[in-house]
Every structure is written in C-alpha cells, then in structure tokens.
Steps between C-alpha positions, in 0.01 A plus 500: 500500500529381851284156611434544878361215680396522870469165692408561835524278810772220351758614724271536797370160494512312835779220506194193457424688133832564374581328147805507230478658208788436287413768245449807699762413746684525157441797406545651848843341489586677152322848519614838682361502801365773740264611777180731495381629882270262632183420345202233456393468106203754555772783613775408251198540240375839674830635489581451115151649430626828697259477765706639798379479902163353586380268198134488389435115555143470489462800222802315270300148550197613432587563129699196494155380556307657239387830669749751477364818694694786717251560775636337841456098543606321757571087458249297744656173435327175653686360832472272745612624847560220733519521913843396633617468838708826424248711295310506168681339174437588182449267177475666203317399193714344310470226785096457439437394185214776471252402235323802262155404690618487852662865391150609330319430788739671780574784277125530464452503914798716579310786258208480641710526864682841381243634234394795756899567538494569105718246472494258134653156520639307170610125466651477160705201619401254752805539698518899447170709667567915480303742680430909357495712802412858570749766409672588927404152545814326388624341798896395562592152466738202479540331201353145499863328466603662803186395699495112346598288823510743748316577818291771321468750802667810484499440108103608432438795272496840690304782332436878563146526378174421621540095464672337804646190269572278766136501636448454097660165492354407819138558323649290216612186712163534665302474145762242373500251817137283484432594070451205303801529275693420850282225617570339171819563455527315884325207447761440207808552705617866325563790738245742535489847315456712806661858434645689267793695441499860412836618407661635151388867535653775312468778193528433168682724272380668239721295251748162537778514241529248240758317637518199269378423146378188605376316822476123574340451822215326675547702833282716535675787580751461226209509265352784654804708438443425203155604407568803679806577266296404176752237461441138359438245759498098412512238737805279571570262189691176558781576397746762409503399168083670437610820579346745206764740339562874594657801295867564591538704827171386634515282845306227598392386841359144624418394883572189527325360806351245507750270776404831691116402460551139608733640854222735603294195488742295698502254205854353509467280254347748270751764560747253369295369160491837426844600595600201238259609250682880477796334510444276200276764302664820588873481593606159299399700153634856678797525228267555204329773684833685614611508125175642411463729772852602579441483865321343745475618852417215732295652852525261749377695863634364821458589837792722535531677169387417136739295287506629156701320272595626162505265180675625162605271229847414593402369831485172287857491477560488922482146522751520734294648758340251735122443562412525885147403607234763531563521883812564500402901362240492734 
C-alpha cells in the first residue's frame, strides 16, 4: 500500500528561496530515482486520476469547494492587471490578500453585471470566484498560471457564442475601477481588485476513479478529486507520524504544499519556515512510514520533467549514498 506524496514547487524555487533540507535530500540520495513527463502538481494529480487531454479546472475545484456539480463552470478568479510600459501584467490572487467581504460584495456586482447573460457567479473562497455560463457559451482560455506576470494581450478568453469575452472583461474593469472595495483597499496601500480571470473550462466526466483510499490535502484541487471519487479527504496533519491506517493494498495520497503557498505569495521567508517544518515533521520521521507502508513515492515537479523518487525499506541501508542539496536535482 503505496504512500504518494506530491510537493510541488521545491525544486522550482528562485535561487533567493532555496533552503537545505537534510532529510529529504536524504532520502533522494537513497531511493530509486526516475522521471515522469513534465508536469505542475495540478497535472501530475490529473493524470493519476485518469483524466487525459483538457482538464476540468474550474468543474474539479468547485467540489473541492463544497459544490460538486457537472454543468460547465468557468473560474473568475480576482486579479489585479497593472499598466506597464510594455503591456498589461497580471497579479493573481494569491498576491491580494482578498477578504470574504471584499469577495461578497464584487461577486454580488459582477451578477448583477451578467445576470441578463444567464450567467451565476459563486465565491466559496475569497481568493477563488467561479462563474456558470450558458451551454455554447464556454469560451477558450489560458489557465491563470500561464497568464500570472504576463502582458495579458493575446492571452484573453476567445469564445464562439454570442458573448464577445474580451469586451466582457472590459465591462468588468469598468465596474471594478471607482467601487468602494477599491477606494478602500487604496487608501490602505493594497492593489486594487480590478478584473477577473476566466479560465479553467472543461467537461466533467460522468465518473473519476477512486484513485486512492485516502487523501491528505488542503489544495483545493487535490480535495476536489477527491469528493468527486467518494474518497476520504483530511487536511495536511503535522506530521507523517498522524497519518490514519488503511487496509493492505489500499494507497494513500497527501499534497504537501504549503512552501508552494508561501512562493506564490513571494514570501521568502515563509517558503523556507515551511520548507523546515516538512522537513522536520514529514521526512525526519519518513522511516516509520516506509516500514508501514512499504513504499513511498516522493513527487517532486520541476521545470523540465517530474522527479519521482521511490522509497522502500532497504533504502535505509544506502548510507553510502551522498546527500546533494535540493538544487542540485533541479
């Protein structure tokens, strides 16, 4: 019974947040090590639940969120678009520190904005707005990692229906630029909410296999594999150590991201307290948990590839293998 644990963005951290971490670089050093094509965390995860081409982001997220339902969504994420010499840059949410009112009261305007279109907006998270659109009205888009600090022409949503989406996000800076959430959020120094970000589009299949017995994971779209698989979802413990128990043959699954969190930010210093904290909770106690699970397969995406490095019991005995530093399988 297989432990699989995803931990996305530690080998694609930027030189400034790079940190040691004597136990993993361990057990890189001593397991069997391979490559998977490349892939970020949300792919990898895609992949292993069998979706194959396009993936449903916005439909998958949505149950993550607490609403599970196959008609077509589309994510309309908060952003801030900012004028550069060159073009329009985007900032995406994870940037604005979003609270639930300033959401309430955007969400609440943009419906009103679209409600002819038969469009239905949703905040279930601050950070994380989705929009219901017509059947034929699902436009084409780029997903929001793609668009995050780039000029954002030539990237807008392109549709084959009735709605022209660019002039849709035009209306949308146009409500967004003088409301009061902005003038407040202005006067204290934050970056205004002034667009949104459709992307994520995509069917939902009739069923997701039940991949794993168990999933660990406070990303959302790790959890909403989960709901849609009728699997077990938990969020991320401490440590390895408060993992529950599974039958024999049954796999378990956790997403460990929170350094990944703290990057996105552009929090440094909190990518690295929470580097050391997986380090000391996860990977220092890892040989109880490859006893008890046989195996543990250790995800680590990079730019390139994935590194996927496999764990078994007598990888305990290859002391002889020396630790590098993260970067150096980067």
């Amino acid at each position: 019974m297989p432990l699989d644990l995803v931990i996305p963005d530690l080998l694609a951290a930027p030189e400034p947040a790079q940190v040691r971490m004597p136990a993993l670089e361990r057990w890189v050093a001593r397991g069997e090590r391979a490559a998977l094509p490349p892939a970020d965390a949300t792919a990898l995860l895609a992949r292993a639940y069998g979706f194959e081409g396009h993936v449903p982001i916005a439909g998958v997220t949505l149950a993550g969120d607490g609403h599970p339902d196959v008609r077509p969504w589309l994510r309309a994420d908060p952003v801030h678009l900012e004028l550069k010499q060159d073009g329009v840059v985007l900032r995406e949410a994870s940037q604005l520190d979003v609270t639930r009112d300033e959401a309430t009261l955007l969400v609440a305007e943009l419906q009103g904005l679209f409600a002819a279109d038969g469009f239905e907006f949703l905040a279930p998270a601050p950070n994380r707005w989705y929009v219901r659109v017509p059947p034929g009205e699902v436009p084409v888009t780029v997903p929001l990692a793609d668009a995050a600090g780039r000029n954002v022409f030539g990237l807008l949503p392109r549709g084959s229906g009735r709605v022209n989406w660019p002039s849709a996000l035009t209306e949308v800076q146009m409500l967004f630029s003088n409301h009061a959430v902005n003038v407040r959020r202005e006067a204290r120094g934050q970056p205004a909410i002034n667009s949104v970000w459709f992307w994520g589009e995509g069917a939902m299949p009739g069923t997701v296999p039940a991949t794993y017995a168990m999933v660990y994971a406070d990303d959302v779209f790790a959890r909403g594999l989960a709901v849609l698989s009728s699997t077990r979802v938990i969020d991320v413990p401490r440590s390895v150590e408060e993992l529950d128990a599974v039958r024999d043959g049954e796999s378990v699954l956790a997403v460990l991201d929170g350094p990944s969190h703290a990057l996105h930010r552009g929090d440094v210093e909190g990518f690295r307290r929470a580097a050391e904290a997986l380090d000391d909770g996860w990977f220092a106690p890892l040989q109880a948990a490859i006893e008890r699970f046989e195996q543990v397969n250790l995800f680590l995406p990079r730019g390139t590839d994935t590194l996927v490095v496999r764990v078994r019991p007598s990888a305990r005995w290859r002391f002889y293998r020396r630790a590098r530093p993260l970067s150096a399988h980067a």
